[in-house]
N, C-alpha and C positions, 0 to 999 in steps of 0.2 A: 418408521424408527431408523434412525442416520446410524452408523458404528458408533459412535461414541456411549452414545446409550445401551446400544445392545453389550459392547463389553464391561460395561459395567454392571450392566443387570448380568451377566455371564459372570462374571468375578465374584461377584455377593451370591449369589449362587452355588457356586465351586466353595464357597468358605463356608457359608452359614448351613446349606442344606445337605452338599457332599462329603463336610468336613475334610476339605485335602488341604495337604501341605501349602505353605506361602509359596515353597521353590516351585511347585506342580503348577499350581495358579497360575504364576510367572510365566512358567512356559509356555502353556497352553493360552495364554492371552498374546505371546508371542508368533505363535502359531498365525492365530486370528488375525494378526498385523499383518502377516504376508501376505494373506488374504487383501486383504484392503488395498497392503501397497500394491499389488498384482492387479487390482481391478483398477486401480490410478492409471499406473504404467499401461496399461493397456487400453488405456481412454473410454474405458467404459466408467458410466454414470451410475452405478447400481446401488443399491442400499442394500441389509444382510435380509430383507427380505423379497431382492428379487433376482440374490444369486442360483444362479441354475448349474445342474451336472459340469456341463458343455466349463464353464467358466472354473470349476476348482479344476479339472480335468487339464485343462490349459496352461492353469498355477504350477501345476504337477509338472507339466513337461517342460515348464520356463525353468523350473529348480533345476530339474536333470540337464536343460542343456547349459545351464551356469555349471554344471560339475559337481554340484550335490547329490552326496550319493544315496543310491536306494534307500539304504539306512533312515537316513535323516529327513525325507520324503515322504515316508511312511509316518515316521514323527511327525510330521506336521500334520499331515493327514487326521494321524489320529486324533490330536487338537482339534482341529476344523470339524471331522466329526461331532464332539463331543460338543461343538457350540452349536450346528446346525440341531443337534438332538435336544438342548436347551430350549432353541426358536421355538418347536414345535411343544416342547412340554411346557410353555408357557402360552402357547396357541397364538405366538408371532407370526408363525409360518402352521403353514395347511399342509406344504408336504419337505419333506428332509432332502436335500440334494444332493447329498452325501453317502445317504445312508447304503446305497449301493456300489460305490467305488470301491475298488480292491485298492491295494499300497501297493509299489511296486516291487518287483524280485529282487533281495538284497542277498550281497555274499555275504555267507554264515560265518561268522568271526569268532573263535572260542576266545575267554579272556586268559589272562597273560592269570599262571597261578604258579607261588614259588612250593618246591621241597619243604620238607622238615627242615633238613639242613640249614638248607639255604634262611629261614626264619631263624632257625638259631644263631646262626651266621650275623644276622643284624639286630637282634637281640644283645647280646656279645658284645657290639659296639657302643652300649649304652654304658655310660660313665655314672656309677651307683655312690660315686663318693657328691656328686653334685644334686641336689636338694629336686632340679628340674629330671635328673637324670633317671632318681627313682621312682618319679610321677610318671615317665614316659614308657619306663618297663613293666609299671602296672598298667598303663593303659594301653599298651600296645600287644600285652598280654591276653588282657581281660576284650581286647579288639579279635584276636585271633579265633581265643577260647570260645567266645560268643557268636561271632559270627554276625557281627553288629554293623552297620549302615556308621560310616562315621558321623551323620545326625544324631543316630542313637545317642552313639559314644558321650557327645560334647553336651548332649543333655540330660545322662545320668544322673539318678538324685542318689545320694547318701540314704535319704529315708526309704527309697527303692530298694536295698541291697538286702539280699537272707542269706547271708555266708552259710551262719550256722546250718542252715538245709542245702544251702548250694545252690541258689537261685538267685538271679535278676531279673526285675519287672524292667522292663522297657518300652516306651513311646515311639513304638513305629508310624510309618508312614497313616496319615487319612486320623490320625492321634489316637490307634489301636495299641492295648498295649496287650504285649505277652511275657508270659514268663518262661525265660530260657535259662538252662542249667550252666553252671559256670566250674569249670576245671580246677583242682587242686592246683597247678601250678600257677594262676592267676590269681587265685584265693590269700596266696601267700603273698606275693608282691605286692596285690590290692591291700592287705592288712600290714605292711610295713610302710604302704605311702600314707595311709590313713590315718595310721597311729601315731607315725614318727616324721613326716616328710609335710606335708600338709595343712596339719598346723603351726607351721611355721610360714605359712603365707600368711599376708596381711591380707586374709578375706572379705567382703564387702559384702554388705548385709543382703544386697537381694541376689546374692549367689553363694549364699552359705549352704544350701544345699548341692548346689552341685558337685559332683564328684571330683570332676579333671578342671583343676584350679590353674591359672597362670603366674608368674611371679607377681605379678602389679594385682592378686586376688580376684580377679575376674576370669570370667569360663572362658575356656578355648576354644579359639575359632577354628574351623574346618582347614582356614591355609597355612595356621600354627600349627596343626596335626600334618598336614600333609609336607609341612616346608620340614618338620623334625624329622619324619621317616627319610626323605628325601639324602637329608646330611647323610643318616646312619646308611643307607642304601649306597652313598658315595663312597662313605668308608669303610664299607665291606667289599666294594669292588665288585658290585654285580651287575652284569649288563644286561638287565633285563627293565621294562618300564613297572616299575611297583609304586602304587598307590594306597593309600587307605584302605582303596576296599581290594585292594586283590588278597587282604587280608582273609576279605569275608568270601572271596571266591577260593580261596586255600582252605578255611575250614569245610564247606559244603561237599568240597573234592575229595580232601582228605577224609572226610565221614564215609560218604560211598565208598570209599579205595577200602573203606576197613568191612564195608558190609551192611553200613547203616541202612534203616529204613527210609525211602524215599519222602512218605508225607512226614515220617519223625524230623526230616530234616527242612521240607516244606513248614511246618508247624516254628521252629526252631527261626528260620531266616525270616519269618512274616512273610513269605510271599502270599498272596491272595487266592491265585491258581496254580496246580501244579505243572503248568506248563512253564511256568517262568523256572519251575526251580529242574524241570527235563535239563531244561542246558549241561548241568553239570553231570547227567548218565554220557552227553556226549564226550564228555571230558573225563569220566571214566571206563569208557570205553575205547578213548584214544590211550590210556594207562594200558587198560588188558593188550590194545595192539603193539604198543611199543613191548612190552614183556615179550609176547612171541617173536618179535624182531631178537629181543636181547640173547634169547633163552631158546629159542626151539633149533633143533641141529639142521632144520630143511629150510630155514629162514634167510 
């Protein structure tokens, strides 16, 4: 079997039978390319079934001395992984050559997460007299409140939303959906863009469900949400890097800061294992050490 095939049966695969995301797919077949370009660039002849240890092992160390860092190594890795475990559960391959590889040691990077304030701060700068203005402070709201992937976000449905009880379904990652509680201060905004804001876009019929509409009536894209925060971030004058989602790393934080329950909050954000959603005890744990810095008199 030459690569060309194996990523394709890899790709149909990852869609039909793991149900993951297009972006996940992407990547992970990205992954796999390195692969391949690595066995080129290294004049070896090999197909994905007579890649050995020895040879991902190699891939590894040619990233790291290009300057890629642990981080992104491990990514790949774990793609590469996931196709050699394919080979095998399709009995392409007899043995995994991957399956024993560790990633390498990456430095621990907490993500960038703003204040109360500071969200009100750019809130604030949302201009409510302008039709897109009041779209953007229910969505950037109902982003906070939720704690939502901006995928979520830009593929909310209308027929998804239970104001009345305080809930949204939502289509997470792998097309799992959950249902997470939605805040009164969102509730409101979200029923003023609905009612009054909204339909006054000239919507287009196969996105009359969606929630977060754009002026020309079609759904917003991920670099329309991130180019709008970006404005409001400018002109609130914060110099910090904020993105879509440090929205959703501000609510996870903000939850523990108040006492939430850890899986109530794992359950809430869709992670899969609660070890994705640990990260944020570290981030509330760097909150209680900063308190003693501020506050204790032997500090």
């Amino acid at each position: 079997m030459n690569w060309q095939l194996a990523t394709k049966g890899f790709r149909d695969y990852l869609k039909l039978e793991r149900g993951m995301a297009y972006h996940t797919i992407e990547a992970y077949l990205r992954d796999v390319g390195k692969l391949e370009a690595y066995i080129l660039i290294a004049g070896y002849r090999l197909s994905p079934k007579e890649v050995e240890s020895i040879h991902i092992q190699q891939m590894m160390a040619y990233l790291a001395e290009m300057g890629i860092t642990g981080r992104s190594v491990a990514r790949v890795l774990s793609g590469i992984k996931a196709f050699f475990a394919y080979l095998c559960y399709e009995n392409i391959r007899e043995t995994d050559p991957a399956e024993l590889l560790e990633p390498p040691a990456s430095s621990f990077k907490l993500p960038e997460v703003m204040s109360v304030l500071e969200i009100d701060k750019v809130l604030a700068e949302i201009d409510m007299s302008r039709p897109d203005g009041a779209r953007n402070r229910a969505m950037f709201e109902v982003l906070y409140s939720c704690g939502l992937r901006v995928s979520e976000l830009i593929e909310l449905k209308v027929s998804n939303l239970y104001l009345d009880i305080g809930f949204v379904k939502v289509m997470g990652k792998g097309r799992k959906e959950r249902f997470v509680p939605i805040g009164s201060s969102a509730i409101k905004y979200l029923q003023l863009y609905l009612e009054h804001t909204r339909p006054e876009f000239p919507i287009k019929p196969d996105h009359a469900d969606k929630v977060f509409i754009s002026r020309l009536g079609k759904s917003l894209s991920r670099q329309m949400v991130f180019m709008n925060l970006q404005d409001l971030v400018a002109k609130a004058n914060l110099q910090k890097h904020i993105s879509p989602h440090t929205f959703r790393h501000s609510f996870a934080t903000h939850l523990l800061e108040g006492g939430a329950d850890l899986r109530a909050v794992q359950q809430m954000l869709g992670h899969e294992s609660i070890t994705t959603t640990q990260i944020y005890t570290h981030l509330d744990n760097e909150f209680l050490r900063q308190t003693l810095i501020d506050f204790h008199p032997r500090s």
